[in-house]
Backbone bond lengths (Angstrom), bond angles and torsions (degrees), N, CA, C in turn:
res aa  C-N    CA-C-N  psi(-1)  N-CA   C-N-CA  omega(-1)  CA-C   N-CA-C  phi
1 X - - - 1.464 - - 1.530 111.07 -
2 X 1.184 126.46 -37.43 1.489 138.70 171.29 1.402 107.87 -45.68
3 X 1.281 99.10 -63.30 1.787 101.92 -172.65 1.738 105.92 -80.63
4 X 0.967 116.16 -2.38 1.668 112.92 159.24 1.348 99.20 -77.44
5 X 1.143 137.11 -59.11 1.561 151.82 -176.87 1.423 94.29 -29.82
6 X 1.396 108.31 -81.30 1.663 124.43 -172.35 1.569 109.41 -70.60
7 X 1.136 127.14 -26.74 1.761 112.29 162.70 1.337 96.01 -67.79
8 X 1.254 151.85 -64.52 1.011 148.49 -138.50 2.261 109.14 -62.39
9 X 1.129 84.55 -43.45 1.390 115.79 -156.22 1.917 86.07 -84.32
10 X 1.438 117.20 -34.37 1.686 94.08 -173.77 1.826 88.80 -94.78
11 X 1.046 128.90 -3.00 1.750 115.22 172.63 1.456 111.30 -93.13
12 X 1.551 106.86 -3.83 2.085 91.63 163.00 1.340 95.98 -98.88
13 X 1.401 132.78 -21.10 1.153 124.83 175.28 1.559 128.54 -64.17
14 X 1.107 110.95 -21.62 1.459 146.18 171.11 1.392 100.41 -60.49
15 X 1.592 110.29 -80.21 0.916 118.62 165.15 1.323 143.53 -39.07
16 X 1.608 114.04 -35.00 1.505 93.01 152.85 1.416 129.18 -108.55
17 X 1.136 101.31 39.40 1.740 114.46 164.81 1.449 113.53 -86.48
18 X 1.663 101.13 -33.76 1.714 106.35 178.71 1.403 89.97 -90.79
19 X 0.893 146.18 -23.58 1.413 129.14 -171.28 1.693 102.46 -54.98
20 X 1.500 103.75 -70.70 1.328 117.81 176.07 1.042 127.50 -49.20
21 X 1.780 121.77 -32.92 1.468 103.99 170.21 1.578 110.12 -70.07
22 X 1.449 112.99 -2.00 1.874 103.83 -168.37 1.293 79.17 -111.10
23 X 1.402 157.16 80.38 1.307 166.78 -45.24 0.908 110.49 77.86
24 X 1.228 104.11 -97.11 1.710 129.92 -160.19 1.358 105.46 -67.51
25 X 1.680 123.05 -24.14 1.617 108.91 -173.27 1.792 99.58 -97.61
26 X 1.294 119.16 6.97 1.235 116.95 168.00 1.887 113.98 -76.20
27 X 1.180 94.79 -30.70 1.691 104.82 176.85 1.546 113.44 -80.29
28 X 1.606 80.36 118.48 1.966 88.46 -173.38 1.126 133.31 -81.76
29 X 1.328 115.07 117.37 1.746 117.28 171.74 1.429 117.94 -74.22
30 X 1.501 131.58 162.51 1.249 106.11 168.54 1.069 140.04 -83.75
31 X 2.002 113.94 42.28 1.402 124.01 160.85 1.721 113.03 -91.11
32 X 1.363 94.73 164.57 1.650 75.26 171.36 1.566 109.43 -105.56
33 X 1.482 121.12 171.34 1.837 120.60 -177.33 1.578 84.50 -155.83
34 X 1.464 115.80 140.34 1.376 121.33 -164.03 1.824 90.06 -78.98
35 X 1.066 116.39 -3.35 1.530 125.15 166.27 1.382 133.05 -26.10
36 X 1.159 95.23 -52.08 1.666 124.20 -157.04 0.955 111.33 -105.73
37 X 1.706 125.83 21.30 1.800 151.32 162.37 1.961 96.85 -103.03
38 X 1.009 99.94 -34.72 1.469 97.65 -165.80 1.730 119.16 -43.13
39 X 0.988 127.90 -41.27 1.170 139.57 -168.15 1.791 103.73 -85.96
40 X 1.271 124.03 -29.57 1.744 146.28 -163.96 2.045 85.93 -69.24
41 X 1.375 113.97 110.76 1.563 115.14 172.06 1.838 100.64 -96.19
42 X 0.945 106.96 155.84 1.844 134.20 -177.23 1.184 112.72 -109.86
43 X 1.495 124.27 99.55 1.383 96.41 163.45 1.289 130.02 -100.85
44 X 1.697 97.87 117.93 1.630 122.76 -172.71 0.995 121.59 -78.74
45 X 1.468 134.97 91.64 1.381 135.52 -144.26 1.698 127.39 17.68
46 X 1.374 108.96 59.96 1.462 115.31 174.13 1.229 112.00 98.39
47 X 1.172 127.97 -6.28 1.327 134.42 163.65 1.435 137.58 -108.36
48 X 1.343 139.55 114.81 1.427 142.78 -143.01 1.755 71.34 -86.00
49 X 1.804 107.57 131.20 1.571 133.36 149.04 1.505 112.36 -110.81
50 X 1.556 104.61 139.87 1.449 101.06 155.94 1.896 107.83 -52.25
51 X 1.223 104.55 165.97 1.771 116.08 -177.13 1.928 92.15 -63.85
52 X 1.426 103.75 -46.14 1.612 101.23 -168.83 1.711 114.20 -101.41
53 X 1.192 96.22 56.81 1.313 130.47 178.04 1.840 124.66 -123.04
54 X 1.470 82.25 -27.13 1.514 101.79 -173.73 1.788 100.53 -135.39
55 X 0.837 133.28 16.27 1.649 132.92 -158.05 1.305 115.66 -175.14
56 X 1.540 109.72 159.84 1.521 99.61 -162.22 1.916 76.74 -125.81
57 X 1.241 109.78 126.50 1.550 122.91 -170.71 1.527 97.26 -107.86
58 X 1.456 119.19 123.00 1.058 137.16 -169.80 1.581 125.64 -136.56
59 X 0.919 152.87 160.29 1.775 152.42 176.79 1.217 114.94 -112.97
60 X 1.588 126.95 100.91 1.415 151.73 -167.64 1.534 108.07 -62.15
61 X 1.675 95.70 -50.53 1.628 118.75 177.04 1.623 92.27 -170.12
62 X 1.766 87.66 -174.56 1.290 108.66 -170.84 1.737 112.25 -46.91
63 X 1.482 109.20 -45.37 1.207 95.10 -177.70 1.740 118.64 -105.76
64 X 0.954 135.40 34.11 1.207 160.26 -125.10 1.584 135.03 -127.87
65 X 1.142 124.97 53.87 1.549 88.37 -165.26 1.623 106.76 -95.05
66 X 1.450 105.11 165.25 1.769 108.44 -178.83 1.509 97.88 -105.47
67 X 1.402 139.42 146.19 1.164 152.25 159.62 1.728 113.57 -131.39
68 X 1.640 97.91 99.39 1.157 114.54 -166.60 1.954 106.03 -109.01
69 X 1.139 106.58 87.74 1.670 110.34 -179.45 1.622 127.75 -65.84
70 X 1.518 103.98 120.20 1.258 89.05 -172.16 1.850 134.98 -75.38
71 X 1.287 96.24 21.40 1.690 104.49 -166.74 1.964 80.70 -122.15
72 X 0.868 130.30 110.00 1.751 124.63 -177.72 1.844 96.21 -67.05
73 X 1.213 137.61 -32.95 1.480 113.51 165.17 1.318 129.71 -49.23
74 X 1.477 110.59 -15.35 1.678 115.92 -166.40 1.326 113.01 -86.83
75 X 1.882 122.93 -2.71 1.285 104.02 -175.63 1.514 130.57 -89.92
76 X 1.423 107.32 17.86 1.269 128.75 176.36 1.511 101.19 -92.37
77 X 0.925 119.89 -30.44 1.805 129.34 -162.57 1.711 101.39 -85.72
78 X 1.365 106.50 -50.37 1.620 134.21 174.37 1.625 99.16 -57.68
79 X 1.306 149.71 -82.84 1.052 156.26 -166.85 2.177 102.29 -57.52
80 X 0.857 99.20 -35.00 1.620 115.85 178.33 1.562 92.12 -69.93
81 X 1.454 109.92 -94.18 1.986 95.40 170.96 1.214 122.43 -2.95
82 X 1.536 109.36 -89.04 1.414 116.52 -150.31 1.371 117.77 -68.72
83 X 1.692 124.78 -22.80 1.523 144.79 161.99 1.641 96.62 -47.01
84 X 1.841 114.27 -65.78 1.408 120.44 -172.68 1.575 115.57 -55.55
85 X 1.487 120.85 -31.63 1.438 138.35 154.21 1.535 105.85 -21.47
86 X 1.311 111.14 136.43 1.541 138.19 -179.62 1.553 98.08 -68.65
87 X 1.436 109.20 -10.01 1.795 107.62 -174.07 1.204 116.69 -72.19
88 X 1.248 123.51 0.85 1.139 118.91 -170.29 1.474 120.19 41.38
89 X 1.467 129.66 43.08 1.312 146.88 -147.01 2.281 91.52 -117.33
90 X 1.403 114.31 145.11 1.521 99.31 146.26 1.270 106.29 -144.79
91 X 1.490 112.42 130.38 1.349 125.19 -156.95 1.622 85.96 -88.41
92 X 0.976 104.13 175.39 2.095 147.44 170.87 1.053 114.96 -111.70
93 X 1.275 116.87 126.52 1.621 111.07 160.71 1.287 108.76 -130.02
94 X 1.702 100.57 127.94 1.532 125.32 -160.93 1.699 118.37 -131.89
95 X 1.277 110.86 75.08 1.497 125.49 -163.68 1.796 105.55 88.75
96 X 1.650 104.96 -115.78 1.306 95.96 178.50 1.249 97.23 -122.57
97 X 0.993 146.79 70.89 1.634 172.00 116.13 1.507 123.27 -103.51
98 X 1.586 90.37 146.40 1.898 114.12 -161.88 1.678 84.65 -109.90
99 X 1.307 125.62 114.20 1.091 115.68 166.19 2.044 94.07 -100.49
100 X 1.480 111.13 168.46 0.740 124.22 -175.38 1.760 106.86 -145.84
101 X 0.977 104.57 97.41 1.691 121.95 176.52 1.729 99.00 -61.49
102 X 1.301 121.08 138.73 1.593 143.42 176.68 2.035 90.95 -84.70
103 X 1.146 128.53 105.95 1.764 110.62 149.28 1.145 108.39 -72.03
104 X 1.947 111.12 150.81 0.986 99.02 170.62 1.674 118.54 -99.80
105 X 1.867 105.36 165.55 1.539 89.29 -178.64 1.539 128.11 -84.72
106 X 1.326 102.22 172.19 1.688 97.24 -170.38 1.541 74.88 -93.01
107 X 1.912 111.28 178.30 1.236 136.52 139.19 0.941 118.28 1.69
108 X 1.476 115.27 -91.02 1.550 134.46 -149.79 1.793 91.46 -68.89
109 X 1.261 107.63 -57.81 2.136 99.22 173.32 1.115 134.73 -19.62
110 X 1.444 81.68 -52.17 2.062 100.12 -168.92 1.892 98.42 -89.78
111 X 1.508 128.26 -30.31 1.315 118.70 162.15 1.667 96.10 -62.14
112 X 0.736 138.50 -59.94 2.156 133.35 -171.09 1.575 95.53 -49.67
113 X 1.169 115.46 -50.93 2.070 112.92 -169.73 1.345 116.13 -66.57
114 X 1.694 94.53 -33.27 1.755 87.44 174.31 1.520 125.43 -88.27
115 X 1.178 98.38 -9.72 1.767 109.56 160.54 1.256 116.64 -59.99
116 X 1.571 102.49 -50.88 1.618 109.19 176.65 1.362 122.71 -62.17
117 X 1.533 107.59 -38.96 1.772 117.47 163.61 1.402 118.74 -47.90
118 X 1.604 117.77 -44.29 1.384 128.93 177.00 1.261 122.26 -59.62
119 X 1.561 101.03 -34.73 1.651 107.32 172.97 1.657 114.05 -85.83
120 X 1.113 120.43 -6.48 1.573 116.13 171.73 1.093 107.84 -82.22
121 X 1.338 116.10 -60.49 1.646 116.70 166.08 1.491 108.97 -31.27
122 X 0.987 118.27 -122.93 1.370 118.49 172.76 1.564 121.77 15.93
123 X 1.362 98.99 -59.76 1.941 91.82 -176.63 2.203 99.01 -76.99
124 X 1.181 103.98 -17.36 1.146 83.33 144.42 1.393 173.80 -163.39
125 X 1.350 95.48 62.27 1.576 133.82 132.61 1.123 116.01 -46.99
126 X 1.509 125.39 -68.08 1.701 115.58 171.53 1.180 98.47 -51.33
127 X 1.534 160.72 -63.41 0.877 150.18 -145.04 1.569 106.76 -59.50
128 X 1.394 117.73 -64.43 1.445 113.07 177.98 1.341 130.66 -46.76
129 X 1.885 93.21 -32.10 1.367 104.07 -175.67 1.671 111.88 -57.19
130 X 1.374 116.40 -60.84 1.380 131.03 167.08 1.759 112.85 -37.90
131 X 1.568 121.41 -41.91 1.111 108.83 166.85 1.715 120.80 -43.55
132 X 1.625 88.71 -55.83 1.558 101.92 -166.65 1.672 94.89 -62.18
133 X 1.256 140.17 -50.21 1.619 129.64 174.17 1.195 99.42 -35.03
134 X 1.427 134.62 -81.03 1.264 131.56 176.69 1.293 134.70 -3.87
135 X 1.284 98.92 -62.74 1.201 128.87 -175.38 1.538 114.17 -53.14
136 X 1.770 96.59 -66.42 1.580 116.40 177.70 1.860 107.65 -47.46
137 X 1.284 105.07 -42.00 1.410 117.53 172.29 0.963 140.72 -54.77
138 X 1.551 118.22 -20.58 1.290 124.50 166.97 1.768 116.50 -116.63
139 X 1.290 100.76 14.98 1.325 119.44 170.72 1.604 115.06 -88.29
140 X 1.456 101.88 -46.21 1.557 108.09 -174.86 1.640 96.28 -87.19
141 X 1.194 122.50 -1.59 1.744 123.38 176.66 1.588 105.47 -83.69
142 X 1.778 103.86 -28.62 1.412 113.89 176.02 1.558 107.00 -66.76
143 X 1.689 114.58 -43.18 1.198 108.89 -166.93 1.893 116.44 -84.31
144 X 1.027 102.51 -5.08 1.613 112.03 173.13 1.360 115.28 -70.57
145 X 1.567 92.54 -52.01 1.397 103.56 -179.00 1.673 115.52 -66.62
146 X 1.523 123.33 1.27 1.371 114.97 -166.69 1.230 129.96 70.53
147 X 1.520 109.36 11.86 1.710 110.35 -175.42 1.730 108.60 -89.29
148 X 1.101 102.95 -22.14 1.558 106.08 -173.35 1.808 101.65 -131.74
149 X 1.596 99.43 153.37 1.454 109.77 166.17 1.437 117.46 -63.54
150 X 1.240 122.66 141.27 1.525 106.02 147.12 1.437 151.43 -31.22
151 X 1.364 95.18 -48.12 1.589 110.23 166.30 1.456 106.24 -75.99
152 X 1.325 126.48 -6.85 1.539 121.20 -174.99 1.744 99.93 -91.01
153 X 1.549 96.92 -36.71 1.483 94.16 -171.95 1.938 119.87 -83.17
154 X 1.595 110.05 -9.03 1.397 119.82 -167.67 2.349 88.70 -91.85
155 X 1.301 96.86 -20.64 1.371 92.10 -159.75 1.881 90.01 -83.95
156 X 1.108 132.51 -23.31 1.509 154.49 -154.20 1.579 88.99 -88.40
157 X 1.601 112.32 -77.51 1.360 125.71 167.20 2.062 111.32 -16.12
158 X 1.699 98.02 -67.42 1.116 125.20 -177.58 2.035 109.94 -34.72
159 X 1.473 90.68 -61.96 1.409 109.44 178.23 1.676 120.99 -51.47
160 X 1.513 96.75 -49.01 1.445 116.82 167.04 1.349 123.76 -41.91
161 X 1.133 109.21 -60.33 1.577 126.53 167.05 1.663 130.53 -38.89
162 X 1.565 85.11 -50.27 1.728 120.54 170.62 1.860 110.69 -52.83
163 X 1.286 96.78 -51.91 1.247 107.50 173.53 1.737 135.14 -74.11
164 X 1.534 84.23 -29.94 1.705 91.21 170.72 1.468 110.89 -83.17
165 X 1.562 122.57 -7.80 1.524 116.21 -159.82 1.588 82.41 -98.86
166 X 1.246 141.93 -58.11 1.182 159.94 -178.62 2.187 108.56 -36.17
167 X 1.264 98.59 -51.34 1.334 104.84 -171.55 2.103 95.28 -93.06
168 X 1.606 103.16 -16.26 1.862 86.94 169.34 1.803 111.07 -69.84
169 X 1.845 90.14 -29.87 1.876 82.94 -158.41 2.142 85.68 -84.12
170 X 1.129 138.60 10.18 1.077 129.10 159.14 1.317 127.37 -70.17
171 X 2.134 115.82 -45.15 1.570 114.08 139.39 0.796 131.10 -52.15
172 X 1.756 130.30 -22.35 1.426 118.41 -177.74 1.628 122.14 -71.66
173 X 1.591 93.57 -26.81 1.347 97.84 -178.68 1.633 103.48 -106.92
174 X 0.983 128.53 38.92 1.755 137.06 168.77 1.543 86.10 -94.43
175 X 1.735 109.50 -69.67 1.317 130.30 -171.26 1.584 106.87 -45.98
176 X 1.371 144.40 -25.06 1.106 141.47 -169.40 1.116 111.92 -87.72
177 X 1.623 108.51 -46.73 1.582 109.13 169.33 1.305 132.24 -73.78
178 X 1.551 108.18 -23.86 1.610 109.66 153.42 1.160 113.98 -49.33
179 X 1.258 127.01 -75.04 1.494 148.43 -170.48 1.604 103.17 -48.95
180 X 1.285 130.26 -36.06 1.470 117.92 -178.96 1.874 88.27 -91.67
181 X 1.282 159.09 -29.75 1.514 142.24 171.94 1.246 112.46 -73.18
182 X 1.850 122.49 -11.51 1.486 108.85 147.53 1.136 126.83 -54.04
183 X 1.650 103.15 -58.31 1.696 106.51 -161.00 1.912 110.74 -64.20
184 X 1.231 107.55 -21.04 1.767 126.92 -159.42 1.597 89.59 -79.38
185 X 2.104 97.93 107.87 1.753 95.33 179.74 1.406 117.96 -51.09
């Protein structure tokens, strides 16, 4: 039951480590990553598509992305999206490709993004943290109940801990490398 406890407890922890890196790579630097289309829907004759649903999303250059649709009516629809996109992005359309130019950020942007980076981190850290409560919580529920020793449950605890400190310094250093491809013109 222990090691159900603690498998359980390092696969949400897991889990929100990938959560956060698919977070953090949604927030744009001024490189481009065919990434940061993913979330942008199309509507393909009446139906909201992801962008790479209908398009083959590609990297021109560094700052660049190519959006090449595979239906050639859609690149009016495609360039319409990603403009209407929260990205504050404005695509080109150049034959039957949507290119999409990266701006770069000023100062004050990349001080606002890394605030925003700081706050993802953070929520999740609380997040793990609360795993590990969890965790501790149904450990000492084990030991009430008489299912486990004490020393079985402080050594369990022990492990727990191990795991939450291990998967914080894993956000810490997600957050570092975000935070240094902000500041990097």
């Amino acid at each position: 039951m222990i090691a159900d406890i603690k498998k359980f407890a390092e696969q949400k922890m897991k889990k929100t480590l990938e959560t956060l890196k698919v977070d953090l790579g949604k927030i744009r630097t001024g490189r481009a990553h065919i990434g940061l289309l993913d979330h942008v829907m199309v509507d393909y004759y009446g139906t909201p598509t992801p962008i790479n649903g209908v398009a083959t999303v590609t990297l021109l250059d560094a700052r660049t992305i190519g959006v090449t649709p595979w239906d050639k009516k859609m690149v009016g629809a495609v360039g319409k999206a990603i403009r209407e996109s929260d990205l504050g992005l404005n695509p080109a359309t150049m034959g039957d490709t949507v290119r999409v130019p990266m701006p770069a950020l000023t100062e004050e942007r990349r001080r606002d993004l890394i605030k925003v980076v700081h706050k993802e981190a953070e929520n999740a850290r609380i997040a793990v943290r609360n795993i590990r409560r969890d965790a501790n919580n149904h450990l000492k529920d084990l030991l009430k109940q008489k299912k486990v020793a004490e020393d079985e449950e402080r050594r369990a605890q022990d492990e727990v801990q191990k795991l939450t400190d291990r998967h914080v310094a894993e956000i810490d250093k997600a957050l570092a490398a975000k935070e240094a491809d902000l500041i990097a013109v």
